[in-house]
Backbone as CSV, one residue per row, in Angstrom:
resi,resn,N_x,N_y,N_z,CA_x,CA_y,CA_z,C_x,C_y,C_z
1,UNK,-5.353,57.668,204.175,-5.961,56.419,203.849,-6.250,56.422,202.345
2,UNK,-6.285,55.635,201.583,-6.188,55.433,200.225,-6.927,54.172,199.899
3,UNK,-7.423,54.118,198.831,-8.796,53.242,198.416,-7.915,52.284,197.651
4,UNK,-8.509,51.062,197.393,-7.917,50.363,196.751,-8.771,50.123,195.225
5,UNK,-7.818,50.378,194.391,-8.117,50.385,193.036,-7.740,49.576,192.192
6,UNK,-8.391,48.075,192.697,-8.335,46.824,192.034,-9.269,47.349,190.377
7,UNK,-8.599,46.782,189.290,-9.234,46.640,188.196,-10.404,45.369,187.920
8,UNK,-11.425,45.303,187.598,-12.055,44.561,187.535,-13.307,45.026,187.220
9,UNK,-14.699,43.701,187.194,-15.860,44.195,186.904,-16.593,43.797,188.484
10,UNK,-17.950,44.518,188.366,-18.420,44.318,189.586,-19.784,43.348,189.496
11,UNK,-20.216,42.678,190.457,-21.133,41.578,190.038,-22.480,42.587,189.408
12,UNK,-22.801,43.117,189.807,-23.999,44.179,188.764,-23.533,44.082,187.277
13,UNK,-21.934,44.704,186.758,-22.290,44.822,185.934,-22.541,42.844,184.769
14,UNK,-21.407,42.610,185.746,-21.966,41.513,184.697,-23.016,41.007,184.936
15,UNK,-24.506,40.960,185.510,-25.417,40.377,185.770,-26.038,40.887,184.762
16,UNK,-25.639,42.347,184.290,-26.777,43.213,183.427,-25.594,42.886,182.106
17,UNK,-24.818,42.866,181.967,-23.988,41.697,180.265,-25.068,40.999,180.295
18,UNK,-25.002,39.610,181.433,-25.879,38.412,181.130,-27.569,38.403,180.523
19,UNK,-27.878,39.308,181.046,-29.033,39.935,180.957,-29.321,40.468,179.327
20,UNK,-28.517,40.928,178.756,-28.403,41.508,177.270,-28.058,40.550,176.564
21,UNK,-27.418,39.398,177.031,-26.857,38.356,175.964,-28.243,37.480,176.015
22,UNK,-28.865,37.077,177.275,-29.810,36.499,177.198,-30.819,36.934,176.065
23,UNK,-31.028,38.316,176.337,-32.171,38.937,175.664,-31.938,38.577,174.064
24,UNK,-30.803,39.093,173.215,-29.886,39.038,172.295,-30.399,37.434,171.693
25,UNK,-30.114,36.317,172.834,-30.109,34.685,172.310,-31.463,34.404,172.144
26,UNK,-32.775,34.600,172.963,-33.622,34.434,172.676,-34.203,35.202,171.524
27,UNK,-34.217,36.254,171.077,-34.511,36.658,169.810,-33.829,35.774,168.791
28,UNK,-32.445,35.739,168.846,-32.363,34.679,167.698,-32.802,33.185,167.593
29,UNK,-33.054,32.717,169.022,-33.633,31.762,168.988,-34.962,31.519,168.428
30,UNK,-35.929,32.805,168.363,-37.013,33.117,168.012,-37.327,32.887,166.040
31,UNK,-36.101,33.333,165.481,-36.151,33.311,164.553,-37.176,33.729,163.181
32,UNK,-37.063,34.424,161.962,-37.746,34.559,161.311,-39.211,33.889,161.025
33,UNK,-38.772,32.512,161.508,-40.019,31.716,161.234,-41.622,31.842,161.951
34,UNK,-40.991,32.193,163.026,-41.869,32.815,164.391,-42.589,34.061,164.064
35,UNK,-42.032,35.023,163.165,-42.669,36.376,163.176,-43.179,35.965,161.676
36,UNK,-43.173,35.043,160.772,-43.547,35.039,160.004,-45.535,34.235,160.140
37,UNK,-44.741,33.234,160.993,-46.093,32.370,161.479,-47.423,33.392,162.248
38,UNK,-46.473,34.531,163.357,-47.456,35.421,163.839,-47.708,36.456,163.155
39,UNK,-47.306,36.763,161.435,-48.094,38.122,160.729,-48.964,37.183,160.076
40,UNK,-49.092,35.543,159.998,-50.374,34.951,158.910,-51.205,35.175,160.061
41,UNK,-51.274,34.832,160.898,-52.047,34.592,162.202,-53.156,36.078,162.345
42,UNK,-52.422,36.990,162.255,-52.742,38.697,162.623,-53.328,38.810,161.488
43,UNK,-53.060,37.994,160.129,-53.695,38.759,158.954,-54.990,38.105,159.098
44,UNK,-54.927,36.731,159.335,-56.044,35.565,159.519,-56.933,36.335,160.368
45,UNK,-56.891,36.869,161.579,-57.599,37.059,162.347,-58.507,39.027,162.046
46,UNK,-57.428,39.437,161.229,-57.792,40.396,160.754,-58.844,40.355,159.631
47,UNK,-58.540,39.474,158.481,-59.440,39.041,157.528,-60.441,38.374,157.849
48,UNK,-60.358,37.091,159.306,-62.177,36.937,159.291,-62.500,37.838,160.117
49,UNK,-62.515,39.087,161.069,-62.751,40.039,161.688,-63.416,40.745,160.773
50,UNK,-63.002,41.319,158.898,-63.852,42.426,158.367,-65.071,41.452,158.020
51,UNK,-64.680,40.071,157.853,-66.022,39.461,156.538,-66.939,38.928,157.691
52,UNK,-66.882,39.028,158.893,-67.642,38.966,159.985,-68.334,40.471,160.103
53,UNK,-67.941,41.392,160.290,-68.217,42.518,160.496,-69.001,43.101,159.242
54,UNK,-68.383,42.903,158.200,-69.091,42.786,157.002,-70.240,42.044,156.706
55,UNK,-70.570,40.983,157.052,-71.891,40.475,157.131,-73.108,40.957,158.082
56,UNK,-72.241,41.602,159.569,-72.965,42.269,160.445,-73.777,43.340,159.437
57,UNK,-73.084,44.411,159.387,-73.106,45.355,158.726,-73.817,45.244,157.748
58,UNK,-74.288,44.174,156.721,-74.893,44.106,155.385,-76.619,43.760,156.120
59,UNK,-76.618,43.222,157.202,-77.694,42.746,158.163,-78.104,44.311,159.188
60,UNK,-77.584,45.307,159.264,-77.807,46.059,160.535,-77.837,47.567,160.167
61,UNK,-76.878,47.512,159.162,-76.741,48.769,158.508,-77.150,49.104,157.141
62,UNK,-76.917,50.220,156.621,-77.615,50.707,154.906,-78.263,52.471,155.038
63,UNK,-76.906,52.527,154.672,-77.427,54.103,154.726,-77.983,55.046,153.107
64,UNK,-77.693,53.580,152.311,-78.320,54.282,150.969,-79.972,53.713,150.375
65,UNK,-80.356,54.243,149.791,-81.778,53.773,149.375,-81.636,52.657,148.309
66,UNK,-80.279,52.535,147.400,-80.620,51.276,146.770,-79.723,50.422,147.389
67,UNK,-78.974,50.335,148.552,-78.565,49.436,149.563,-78.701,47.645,149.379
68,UNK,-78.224,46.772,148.712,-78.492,45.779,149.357,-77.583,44.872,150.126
69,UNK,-77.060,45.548,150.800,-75.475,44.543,151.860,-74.828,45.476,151.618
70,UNK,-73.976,44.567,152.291,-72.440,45.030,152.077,-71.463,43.762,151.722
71,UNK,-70.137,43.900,151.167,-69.388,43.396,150.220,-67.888,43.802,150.719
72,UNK,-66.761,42.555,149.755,-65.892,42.814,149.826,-65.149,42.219,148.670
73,UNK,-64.524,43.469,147.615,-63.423,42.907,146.336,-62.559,43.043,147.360
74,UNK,-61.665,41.723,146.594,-60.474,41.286,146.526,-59.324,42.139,145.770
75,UNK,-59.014,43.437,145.969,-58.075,43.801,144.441,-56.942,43.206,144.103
76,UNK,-56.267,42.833,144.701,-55.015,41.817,144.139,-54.726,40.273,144.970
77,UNK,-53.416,39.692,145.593,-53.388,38.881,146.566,-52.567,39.457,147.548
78,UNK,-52.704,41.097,147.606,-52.095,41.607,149.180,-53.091,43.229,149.597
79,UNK,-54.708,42.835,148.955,-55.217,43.892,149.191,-56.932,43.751,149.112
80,UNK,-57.516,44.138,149.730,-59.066,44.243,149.499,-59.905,45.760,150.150
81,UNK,-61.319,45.720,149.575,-62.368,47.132,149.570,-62.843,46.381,150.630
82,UNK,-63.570,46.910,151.886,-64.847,46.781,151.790,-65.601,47.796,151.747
83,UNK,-67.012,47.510,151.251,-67.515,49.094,150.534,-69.026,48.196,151.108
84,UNK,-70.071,49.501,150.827,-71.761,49.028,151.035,-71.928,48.940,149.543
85,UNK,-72.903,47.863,149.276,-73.238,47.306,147.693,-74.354,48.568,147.259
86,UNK,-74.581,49.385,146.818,-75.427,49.981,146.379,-75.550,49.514,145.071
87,UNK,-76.665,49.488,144.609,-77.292,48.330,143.291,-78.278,49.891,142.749
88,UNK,-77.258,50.560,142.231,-77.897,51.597,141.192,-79.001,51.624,140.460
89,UNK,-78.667,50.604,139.333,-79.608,50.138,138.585,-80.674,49.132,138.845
90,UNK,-80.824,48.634,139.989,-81.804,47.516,140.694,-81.707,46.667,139.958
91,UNK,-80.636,45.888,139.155,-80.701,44.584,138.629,-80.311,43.294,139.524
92,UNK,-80.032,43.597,140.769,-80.004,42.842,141.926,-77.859,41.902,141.692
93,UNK,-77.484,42.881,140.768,-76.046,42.700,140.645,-74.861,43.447,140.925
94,UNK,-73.840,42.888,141.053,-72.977,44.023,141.135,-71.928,43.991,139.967
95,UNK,-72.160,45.034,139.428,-71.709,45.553,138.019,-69.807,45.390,137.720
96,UNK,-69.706,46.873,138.865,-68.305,46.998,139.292,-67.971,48.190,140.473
97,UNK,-67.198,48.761,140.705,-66.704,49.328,141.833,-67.476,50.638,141.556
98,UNK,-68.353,50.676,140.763,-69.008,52.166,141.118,-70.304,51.497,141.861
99,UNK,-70.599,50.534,141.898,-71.766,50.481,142.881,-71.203,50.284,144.267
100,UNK,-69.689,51.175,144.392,-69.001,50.705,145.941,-69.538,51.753,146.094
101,UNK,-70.022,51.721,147.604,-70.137,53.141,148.603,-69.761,52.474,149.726
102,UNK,-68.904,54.048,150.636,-68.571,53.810,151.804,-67.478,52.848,152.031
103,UNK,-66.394,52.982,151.166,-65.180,52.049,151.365,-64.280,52.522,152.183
104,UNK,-63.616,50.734,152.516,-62.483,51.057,153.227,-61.491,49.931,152.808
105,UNK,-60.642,50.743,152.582,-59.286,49.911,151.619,-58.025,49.127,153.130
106,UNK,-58.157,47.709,153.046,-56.751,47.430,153.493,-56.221,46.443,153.036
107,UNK,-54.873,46.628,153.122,-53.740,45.880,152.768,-53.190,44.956,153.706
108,UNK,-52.630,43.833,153.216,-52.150,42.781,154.253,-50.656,43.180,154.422
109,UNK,-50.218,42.485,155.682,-48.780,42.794,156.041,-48.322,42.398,154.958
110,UNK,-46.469,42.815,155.167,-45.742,42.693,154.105,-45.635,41.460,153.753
111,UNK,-45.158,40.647,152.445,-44.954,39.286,152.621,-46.361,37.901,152.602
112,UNK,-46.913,38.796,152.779,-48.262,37.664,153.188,-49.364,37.870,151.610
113,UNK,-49.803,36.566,151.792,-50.397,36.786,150.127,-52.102,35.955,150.231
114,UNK,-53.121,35.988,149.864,-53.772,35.508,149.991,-54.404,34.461,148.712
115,UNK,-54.709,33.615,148.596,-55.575,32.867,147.491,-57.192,32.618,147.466
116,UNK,-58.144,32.516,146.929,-59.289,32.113,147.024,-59.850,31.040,146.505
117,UNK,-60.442,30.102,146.790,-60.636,28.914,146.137,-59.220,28.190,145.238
118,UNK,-58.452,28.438,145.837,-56.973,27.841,145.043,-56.388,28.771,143.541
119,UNK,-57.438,30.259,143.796,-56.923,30.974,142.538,-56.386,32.337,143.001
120,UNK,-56.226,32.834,142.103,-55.757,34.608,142.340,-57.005,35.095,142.824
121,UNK,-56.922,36.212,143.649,-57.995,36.426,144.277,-58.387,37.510,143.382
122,UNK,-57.878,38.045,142.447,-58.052,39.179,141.395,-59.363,39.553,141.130
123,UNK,-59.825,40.705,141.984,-61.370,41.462,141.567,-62.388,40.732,141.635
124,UNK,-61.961,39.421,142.709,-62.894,38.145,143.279,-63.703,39.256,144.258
125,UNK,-64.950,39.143,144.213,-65.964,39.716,144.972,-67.132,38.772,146.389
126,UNK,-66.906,39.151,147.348,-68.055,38.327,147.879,-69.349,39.570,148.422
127,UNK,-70.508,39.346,148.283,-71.059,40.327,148.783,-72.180,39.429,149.757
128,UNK,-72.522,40.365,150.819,-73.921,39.801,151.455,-74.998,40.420,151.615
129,UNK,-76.291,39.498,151.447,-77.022,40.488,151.484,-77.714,40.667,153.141
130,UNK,-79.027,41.454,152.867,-79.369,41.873,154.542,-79.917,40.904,155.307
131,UNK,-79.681,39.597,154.664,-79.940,38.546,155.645,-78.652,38.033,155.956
132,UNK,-77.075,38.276,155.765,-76.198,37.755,155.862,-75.503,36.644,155.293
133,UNK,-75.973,36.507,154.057,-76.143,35.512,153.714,-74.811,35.409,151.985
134,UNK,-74.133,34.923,151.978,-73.016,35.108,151.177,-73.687,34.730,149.695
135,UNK,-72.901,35.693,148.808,-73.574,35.870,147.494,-72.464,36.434,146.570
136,UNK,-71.989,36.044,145.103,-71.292,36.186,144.376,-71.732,37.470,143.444
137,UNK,-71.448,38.198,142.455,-71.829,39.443,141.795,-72.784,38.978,141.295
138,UNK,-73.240,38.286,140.598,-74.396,37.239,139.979,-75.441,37.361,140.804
139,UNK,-75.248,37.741,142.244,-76.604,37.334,143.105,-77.027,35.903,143.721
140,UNK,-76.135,34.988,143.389,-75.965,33.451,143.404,-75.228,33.563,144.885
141,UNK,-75.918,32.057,145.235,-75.274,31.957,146.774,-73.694,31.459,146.216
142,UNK,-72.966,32.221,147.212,-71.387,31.510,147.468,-70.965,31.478,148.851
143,UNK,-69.768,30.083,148.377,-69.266,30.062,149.444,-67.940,30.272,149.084
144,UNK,-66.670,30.053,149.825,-65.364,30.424,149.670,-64.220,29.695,150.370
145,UNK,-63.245,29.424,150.193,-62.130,29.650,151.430,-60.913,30.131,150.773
146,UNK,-60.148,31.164,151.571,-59.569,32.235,151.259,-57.895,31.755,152.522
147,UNK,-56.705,31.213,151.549,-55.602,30.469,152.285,-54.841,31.850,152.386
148,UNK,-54.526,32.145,153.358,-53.433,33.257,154.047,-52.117,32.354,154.222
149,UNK,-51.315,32.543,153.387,-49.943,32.222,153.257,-48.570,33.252,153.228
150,UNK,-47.458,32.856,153.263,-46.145,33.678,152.933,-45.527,33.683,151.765
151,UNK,-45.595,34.614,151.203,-45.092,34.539,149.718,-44.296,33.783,148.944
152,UNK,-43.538,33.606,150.201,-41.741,33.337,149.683,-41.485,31.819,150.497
153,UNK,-41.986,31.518,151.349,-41.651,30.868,152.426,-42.604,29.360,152.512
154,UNK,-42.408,28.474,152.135,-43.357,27.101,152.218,-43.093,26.258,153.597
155,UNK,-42.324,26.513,154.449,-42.359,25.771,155.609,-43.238,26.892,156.685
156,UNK,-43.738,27.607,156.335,-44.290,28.588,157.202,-46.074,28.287,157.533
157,UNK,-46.310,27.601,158.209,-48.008,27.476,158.598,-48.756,28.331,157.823
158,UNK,-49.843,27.916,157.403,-50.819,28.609,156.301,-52.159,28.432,157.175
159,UNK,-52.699,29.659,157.469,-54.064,29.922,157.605,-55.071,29.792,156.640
160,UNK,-56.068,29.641,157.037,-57.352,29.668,156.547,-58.348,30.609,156.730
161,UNK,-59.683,30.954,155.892,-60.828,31.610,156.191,-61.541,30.783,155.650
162,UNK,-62.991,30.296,156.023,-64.121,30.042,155.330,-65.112,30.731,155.502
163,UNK,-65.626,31.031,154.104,-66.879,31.472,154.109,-68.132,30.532,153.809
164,UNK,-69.112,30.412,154.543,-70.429,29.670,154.294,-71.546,30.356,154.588
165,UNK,-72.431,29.568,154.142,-73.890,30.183,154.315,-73.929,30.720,155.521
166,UNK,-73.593,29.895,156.541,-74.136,30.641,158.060,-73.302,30.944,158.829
167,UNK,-71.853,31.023,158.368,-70.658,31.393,159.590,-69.646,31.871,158.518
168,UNK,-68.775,32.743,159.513,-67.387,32.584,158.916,-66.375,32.067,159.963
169,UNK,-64.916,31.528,159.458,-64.408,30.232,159.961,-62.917,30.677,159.772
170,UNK,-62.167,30.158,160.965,-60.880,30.614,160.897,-60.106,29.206,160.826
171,UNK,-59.273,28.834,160.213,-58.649,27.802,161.142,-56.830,27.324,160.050
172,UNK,-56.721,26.335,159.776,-55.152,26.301,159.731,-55.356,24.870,157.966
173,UNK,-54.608,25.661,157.789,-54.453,24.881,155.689,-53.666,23.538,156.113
174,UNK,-54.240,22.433,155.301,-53.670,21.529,155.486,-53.115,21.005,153.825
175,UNK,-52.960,21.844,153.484,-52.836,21.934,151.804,-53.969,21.674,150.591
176,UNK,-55.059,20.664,151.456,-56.103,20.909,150.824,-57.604,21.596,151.340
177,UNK,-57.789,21.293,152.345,-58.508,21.548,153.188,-58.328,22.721,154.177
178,UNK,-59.362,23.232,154.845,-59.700,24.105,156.060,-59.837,23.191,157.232
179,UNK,-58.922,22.925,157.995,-59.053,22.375,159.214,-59.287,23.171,160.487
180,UNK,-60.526,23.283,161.618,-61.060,23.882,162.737,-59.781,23.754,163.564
181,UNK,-59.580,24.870,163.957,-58.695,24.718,165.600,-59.112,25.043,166.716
């Protein structure tokens, strides 16, 4: 008895082709634009996550004796400190990065750039003090909003942060404005 040895494919395998081409089409269907929209999103949610936590923290914590908050420089538009404000000299200011204690340095995904008030965010400082309460190096109340954008890319959705006296605020750039979502 002898088998028959038709050439051909068998319905498995092409179910599992279909299966890979599918997979294959929806990624490109997905397109750059998609992973670009979800690293502003991740940075957005990452950036009001520290200046939330950061205000906690300037309210709850202080492990130094001239302590007043905690803070966060801006060092370029793809990087920021946050550090505890220690006020050395008790002039109720912040000088420069030697009154940082207790930092922690991060960087935004690749590609993604941030602005502050419509400028370079360059060695832009916000600090708070232990009432939570947002304050510029001066000691002066501030407020902020800080646009999470794509470097390269202008059809790509632009996030927002706001900072105010009594909250911080996530929501979506409408080129001039912070609009709530």
């Amino acid at each position: 008895m002898t088998l028959n040895s038709e050439k051909g494919f068998t319905l498995i395998e092409i179910l599992i082709v279909l299966v890979i081409i599918s997979v294959l089409a929806s990624l490109a269907a997905v397109g750059p634009e998609f992973i670009r929209n979800e690293n502003i999103s991740k940075t957005s949610r990452e950036l009001a996550g520290d200046l939330q936590r950061t205000r906690q923290d300037a309210m709850t914590s202080g492990t130094l004796v001239n302590s007043m908050g905690s803070g966060i420089r801006f060092a370029n538009s793809t990087s920021y400190t946050i550090f505890e404000f220690n006020d050395a000299d008790g002039d109720f200011r912040y000088d420069d990065a030697g009154e940082e204690a207790n930092t922690i340095q991060r960087n935004l995904s690749s590609s993604i750039v941030i602005d502050i008030n419509g400028a370079s965010p360059d060695n832009n400082v916000l600090l708070y003090d232990k009432l939570g309460i947002p304050r510029n190096p001066e000691w002066k109340l501030s407020q902020m909003t800080i646009v999470i954008r794509h470097e390269s890319s202008s059809s790509v959705r632009q996030k927002c942060v706001v900072v105010s006296t009594n909250r911080v605020r996530e929501g979506l750039w409408d080129g001039s404005n912070c609009q709530e979502q």
